[in-house]
Structures are given as C-alpha cells and as structure tokens.
N, C-alpha and C positions, 0 to 999 in steps of 0.2 A: 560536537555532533549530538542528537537525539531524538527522539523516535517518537513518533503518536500515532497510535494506533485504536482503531475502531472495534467495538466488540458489540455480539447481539446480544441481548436476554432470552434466554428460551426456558421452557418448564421443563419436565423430567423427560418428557417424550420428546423435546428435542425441534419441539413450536416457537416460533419466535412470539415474545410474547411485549405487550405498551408497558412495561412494568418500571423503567428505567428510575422514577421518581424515588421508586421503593429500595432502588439498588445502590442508589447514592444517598439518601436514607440511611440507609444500613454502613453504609461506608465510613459517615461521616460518625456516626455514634461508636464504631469502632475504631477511631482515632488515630486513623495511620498517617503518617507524614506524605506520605504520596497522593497526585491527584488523582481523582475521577468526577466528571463531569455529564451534561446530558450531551444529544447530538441535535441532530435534524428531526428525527423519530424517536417516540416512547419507548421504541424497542433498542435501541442503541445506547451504548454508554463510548467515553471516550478518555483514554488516560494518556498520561505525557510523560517522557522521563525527563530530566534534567539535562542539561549541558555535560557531555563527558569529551576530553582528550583519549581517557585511556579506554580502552574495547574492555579491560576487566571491570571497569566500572560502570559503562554502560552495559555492561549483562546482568551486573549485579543489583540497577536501578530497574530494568525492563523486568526480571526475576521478581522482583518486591512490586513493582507496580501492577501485574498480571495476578499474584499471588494474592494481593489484597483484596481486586476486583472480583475476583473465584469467591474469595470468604468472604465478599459484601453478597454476593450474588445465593451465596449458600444459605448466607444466616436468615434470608427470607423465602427458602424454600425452592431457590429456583437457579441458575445459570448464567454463567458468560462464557460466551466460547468466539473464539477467532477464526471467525469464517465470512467470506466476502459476500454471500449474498442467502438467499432465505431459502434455504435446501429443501421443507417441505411446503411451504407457499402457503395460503390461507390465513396471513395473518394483515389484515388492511391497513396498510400506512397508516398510522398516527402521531402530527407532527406534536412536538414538545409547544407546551402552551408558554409563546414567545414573543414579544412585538416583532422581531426580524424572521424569524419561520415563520409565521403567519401574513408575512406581507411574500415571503417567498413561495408557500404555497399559492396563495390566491392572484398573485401574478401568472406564475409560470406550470400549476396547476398538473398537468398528468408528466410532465417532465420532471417536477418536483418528487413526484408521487415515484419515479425510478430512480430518484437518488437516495433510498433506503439501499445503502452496500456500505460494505466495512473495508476501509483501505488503509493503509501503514505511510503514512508522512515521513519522509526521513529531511532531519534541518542540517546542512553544513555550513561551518562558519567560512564566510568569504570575504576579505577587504572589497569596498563598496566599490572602488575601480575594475574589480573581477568580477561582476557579480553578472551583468548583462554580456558580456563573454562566455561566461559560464553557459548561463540559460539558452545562448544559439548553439555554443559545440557539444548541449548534451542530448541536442534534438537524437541524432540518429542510434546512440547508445541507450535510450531510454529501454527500446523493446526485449532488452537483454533483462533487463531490470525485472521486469514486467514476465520476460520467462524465468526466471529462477526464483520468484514467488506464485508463480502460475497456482490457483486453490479454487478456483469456482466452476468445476466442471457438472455443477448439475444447479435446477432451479426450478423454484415451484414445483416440485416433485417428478421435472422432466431433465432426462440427458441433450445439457445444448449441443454435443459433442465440440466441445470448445475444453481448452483448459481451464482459461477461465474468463468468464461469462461477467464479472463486476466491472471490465473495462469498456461493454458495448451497450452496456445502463446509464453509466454515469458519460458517455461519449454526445447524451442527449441533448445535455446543458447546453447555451449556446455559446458558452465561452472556452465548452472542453475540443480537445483534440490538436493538433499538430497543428501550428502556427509557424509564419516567416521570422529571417532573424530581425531582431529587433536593432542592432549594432551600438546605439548606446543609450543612456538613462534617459534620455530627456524623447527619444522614438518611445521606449517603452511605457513612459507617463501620460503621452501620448495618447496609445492606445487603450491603454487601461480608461483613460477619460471620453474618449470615444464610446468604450462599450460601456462604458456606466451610463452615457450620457442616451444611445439607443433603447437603454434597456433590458440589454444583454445581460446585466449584471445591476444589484442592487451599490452595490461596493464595492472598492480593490477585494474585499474577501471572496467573493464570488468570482474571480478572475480564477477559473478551472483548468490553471494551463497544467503540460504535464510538467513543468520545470518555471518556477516565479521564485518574485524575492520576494523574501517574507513581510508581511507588516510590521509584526512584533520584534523581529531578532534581527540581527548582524548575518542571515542566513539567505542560502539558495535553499529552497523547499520543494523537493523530488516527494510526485503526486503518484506516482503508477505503481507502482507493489500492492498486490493482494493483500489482506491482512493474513499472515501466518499464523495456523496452527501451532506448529514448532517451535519455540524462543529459539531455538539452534538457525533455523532457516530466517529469520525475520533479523537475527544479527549480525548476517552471511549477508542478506539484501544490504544492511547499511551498510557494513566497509567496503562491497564492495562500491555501495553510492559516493563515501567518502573516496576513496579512490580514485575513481573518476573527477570529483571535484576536483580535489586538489590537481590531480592532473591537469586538467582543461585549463585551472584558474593560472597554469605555471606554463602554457604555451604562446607566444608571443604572435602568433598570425593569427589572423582573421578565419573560422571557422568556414572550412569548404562549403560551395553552395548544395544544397539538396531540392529534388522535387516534393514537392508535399506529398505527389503520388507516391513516389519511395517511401515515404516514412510513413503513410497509413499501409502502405502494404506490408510493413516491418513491423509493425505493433498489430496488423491481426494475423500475421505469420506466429507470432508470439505469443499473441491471445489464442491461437487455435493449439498451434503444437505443445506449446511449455518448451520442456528440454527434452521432445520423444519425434520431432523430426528435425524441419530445418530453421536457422534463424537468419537472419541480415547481417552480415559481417563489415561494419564498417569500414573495417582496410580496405579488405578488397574488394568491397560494394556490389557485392552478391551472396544468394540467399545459398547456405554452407549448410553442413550438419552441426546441429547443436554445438558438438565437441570442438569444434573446429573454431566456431564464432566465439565461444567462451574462451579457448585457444587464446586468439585474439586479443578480446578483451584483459585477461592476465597482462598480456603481455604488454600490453598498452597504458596497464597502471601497475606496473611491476615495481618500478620505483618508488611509487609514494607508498604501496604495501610494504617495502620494504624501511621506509622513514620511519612508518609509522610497528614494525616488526610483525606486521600481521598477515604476510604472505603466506606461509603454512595452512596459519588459518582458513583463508582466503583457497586457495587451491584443496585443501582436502575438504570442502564444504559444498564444492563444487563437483567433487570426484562424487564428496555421498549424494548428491542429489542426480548425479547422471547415471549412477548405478543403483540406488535406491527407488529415487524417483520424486518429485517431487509432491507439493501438497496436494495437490488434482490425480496423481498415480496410485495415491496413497487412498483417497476416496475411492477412488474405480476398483480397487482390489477389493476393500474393504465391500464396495457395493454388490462385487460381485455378478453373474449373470441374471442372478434375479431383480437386481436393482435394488438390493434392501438398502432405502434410505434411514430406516429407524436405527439400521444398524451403524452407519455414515455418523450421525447426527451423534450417537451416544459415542464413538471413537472418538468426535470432535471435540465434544465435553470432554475427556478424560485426557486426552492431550494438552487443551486448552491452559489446565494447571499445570504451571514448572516442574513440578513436583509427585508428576505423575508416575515416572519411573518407579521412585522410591516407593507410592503406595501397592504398586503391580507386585515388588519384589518384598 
C-alpha cells in the first residue's frame, strides 16, 4: 500500500500562492530521500510514499515525506499545508509550465481551471485477476471513504455548507464521477479508449474514476479522500482503503448491481454531512446514521483488519473522529461564528507538520 497526497503553497497569511518551482527548489537542495514533485498548478506540490505491507512503516514514510515538504516549504519563506481546496480564494490558477497541462488547460479550459484541489490517492496492491473486480464492488463503499476524510467545508472565503466541497470541483472533469461495472479487463480497456478517443481524456492518466487500475503499479488506486490535515486521519483513510481492498479482491461473486442514482446520492450524502448526519450503508442499502454505516463497514472488513493486525487501529480512529470530529468539524470550530478564516488557515499550517504536537508542548 501507499499514499500520495496533494499539498498547497500558501504565504504566512495563509494565500495560496504559484510558488511550487521555488518549493521543490528548496527540496531538492536539501537533499532528502523522499519525493516532492509539481502538480497541475503553481500552487501545488505533490509527494508519494513508498510501497509499505506494514502500517508502522507507512506512517513512518508519510511522517518524513510531510516533514520534508513543511521544511522545503519553510526554507523559502512560505507553506504547505494539507487542505483540499483554496480556503481564502484570490489566487488565479496557474498551470505548471508543462507540454501535458498545457494541452490540458487549453482543451478543457474553465474545468481545468477547477481542478486546483488537493486529494490523497491511496495505491493497494492487487493480483491483476482482482483488479476489475475490485474497481465495481468498491463503487458503493467509496462515499464512506470520502466521509471520514471529509476537510473542505469552506472555499474562496465562502461556507459551501458542504463537508467538503473538493469532490463537486473536481466532479467536472468529464471522466470523474460514478461509472457502470466494467466486469472485466478487456470492457475496461475498452472504455478507457473510447474516452481518450472522444476526448474526454487526453490519456489512461486522465481517466478520473473514483476507483482505476493504476498505470504505474501492480495497484487499484482509490481517488476520493480529501487530503488530510492529520497524518493520524489520512492513515485511518488508507487501511481502512486497504481493507476493503483486500476484502473485495477475496469475494468470489460478482459485485450486486447499483443505480448510478444511488451512488451519486451516496457520495453527496457524504460530501455534504462527513460523519455529522447520515451516510449510505451498503448492507442494508439505506441511508443510516453515520455510526451505524461505519458499524457496517468494520464489520465487513473485520477480517482482513484483523490479517493485517490493525483492527484496533482501525475502530479507535474511527471512534476519534465520531466523537472528535473530523477535518471539516475541526475547521467550523476553529472558524467559529465569525468565520475567521485567517484563523482556519494558520490551524492548518500548524497541523500540516507531523510534528506539530511537540512544538505546541
């Protein structure tokens, strides 16, 4: 399994700012083994962890890749923080000077121009017979995913009153959003060549489903999780993503059918509440309280948490975010009735670093 995850550049106040060139710059002269890379926009940068089996090791790759980024981001004066979308607005797209962003701006133009947001990839490795299995029976689980990283309740200096708000920007693209099952390799190559071929897409990379097989890896690549503030929360998101993989990839029938209307109403049930009303319960295929569908969920990859030893994990990460709250709860407290975004923006920065704890204390 491993993690990539999207970050913005912002200055002290908490602006997003085109600086990315300067941040990976700084990166690279400070000589860390981990990556960072540019994105789509100036204002993004983007780091990867490694391949891990064990959870203590991929916290302890996503810890140093996050930590690096902060100290690239510092030594030139300015920021990365782990937030899905541009909290106080005013900052105008600018794509990375690219031959591929540049043919993707000038195609696809003010939809390009909304895919400035920050999202967390999580890669799980799958035998290649599992792998279009996987991608149809993780349709209707996806919007659980998607609530327990819930982090973009505000944007351009307005309350979407959404949890979060990075899922119905990037929904624009014409290749994002809930798709039929594909049932095997040669439907899914299929269509992938169909939308390349329309135009939809410049290449397999542009295939914006919420759940593909990777180009690069031996992996399913699970698209929907906010980026997290919290390394604690964005860790919680992958096993419990692993989880479910592994699940899915070890059931021998054919994945139930779904309406596509269900599943878009499940993923903005999920975009709108997080884990603070109700969500889609796959078992019983109706819309539960939070607790109840996570309930569920456990229960349904109890097993492979348990293969894998990280059940505990897994359920008290879950308890802290239903009683805590998650990263969109965390903003609205923070923001308060006045709306102080300035105040928002600088919690996010200081969170953003692993390591925040220890310099608070």
């Amino acid at each position: 399994m491993g993690i990539e995850e999207e970050l913005f550049v912002v200055d002290d106040r908490g602006h997003v700012v085109p600086e990315s060139e300067a941040v990976v710059r700084a990166h690279r002269r400070l000589g860390p083994d981990e990556q960072l890379d540019h994105e789509l926009f100036l204002q993004q940068i983007e780091l990867q962890t490694g391949p891990h089996e064990d959870p203590d090791g991929l916290r302890e790759d996503l810890v140093a890749q996050r930590s690096s980024a902060v100290a690239a981001a510092r030594a030139v004066g300015l920021n990365a923080v782990a937030v899905p979308v541009d909290v106080l607005g005013g900052s105008e797209p600018r794509p990375t000077p690219e031959s591929r962003y540049a043919r993707m701006m000038a195609r696809y133009g003010e939809i390009g121009r909304n895919g400035m947001t920050c999202g967390m990839h999580v890669h799980v490795e799958v035998a290649d017979e599992d792998a279009i299995h996987v991608v149809d029976a993780l349709r209707p689980w996806t919007p659980l995913l998607t609530a327990l990283s819930a982090n973009a309740p505000f944007f351009h200096g307005r309350d979407t009153h959404h949890a979060s708000w990075r899922g119905h920007l990037w929904d624009t693209w014409p290749t994002a959003g809930p798709v039929e099952t594909f049932g095997d390799l040669e439907t899914y190559r299929a269509v992938v060549a169909q939308l390349i071929e329309s135009g939809a897409a410049l290449d397999e990379h542009m295939l914006y489903l919420d759940a593909r097989i990777a180009e690069r890896f031996p992996t399913v690549e699970v698209r929907v999780a906010d980026a997290c503030t919290d390394v604690e929360d964005a860790l919680l998101v992958a096993e419990v993503t692993r989880g479910l993989v592994t699940t899915l990839a070890k059931e021998p029938t054919e994945p139930a059918p779904w309406r596509l209307e269900t599943l878009k109403a499940a993923r903005w049930r999920a975009r709108h509440d997080g884990l603070g009303g109700t969500l889609f319960d796959p078992v019983t295929r109706a819309f539960v309280p939070a607790e109840q569908a996570l309930d569920s969920l456990v229960k349904t990859i109890g097993a492979s948490l348990d293969e894998a030893g990280t059940r505990d994990r897994v359920t008290d990460g879950i308890h802290r975010l239903l009683t805590r709250g998650t990263g969109a709860d965390r903003q609205r407290a923070v923001a308060g009735d006045s709306l102080d975004l300035a105040a928002v923006m600088a919690d996010l920065i200081r969170r953003t670093d692993p390591h925040h704890e220890e310099e608070v204390s």
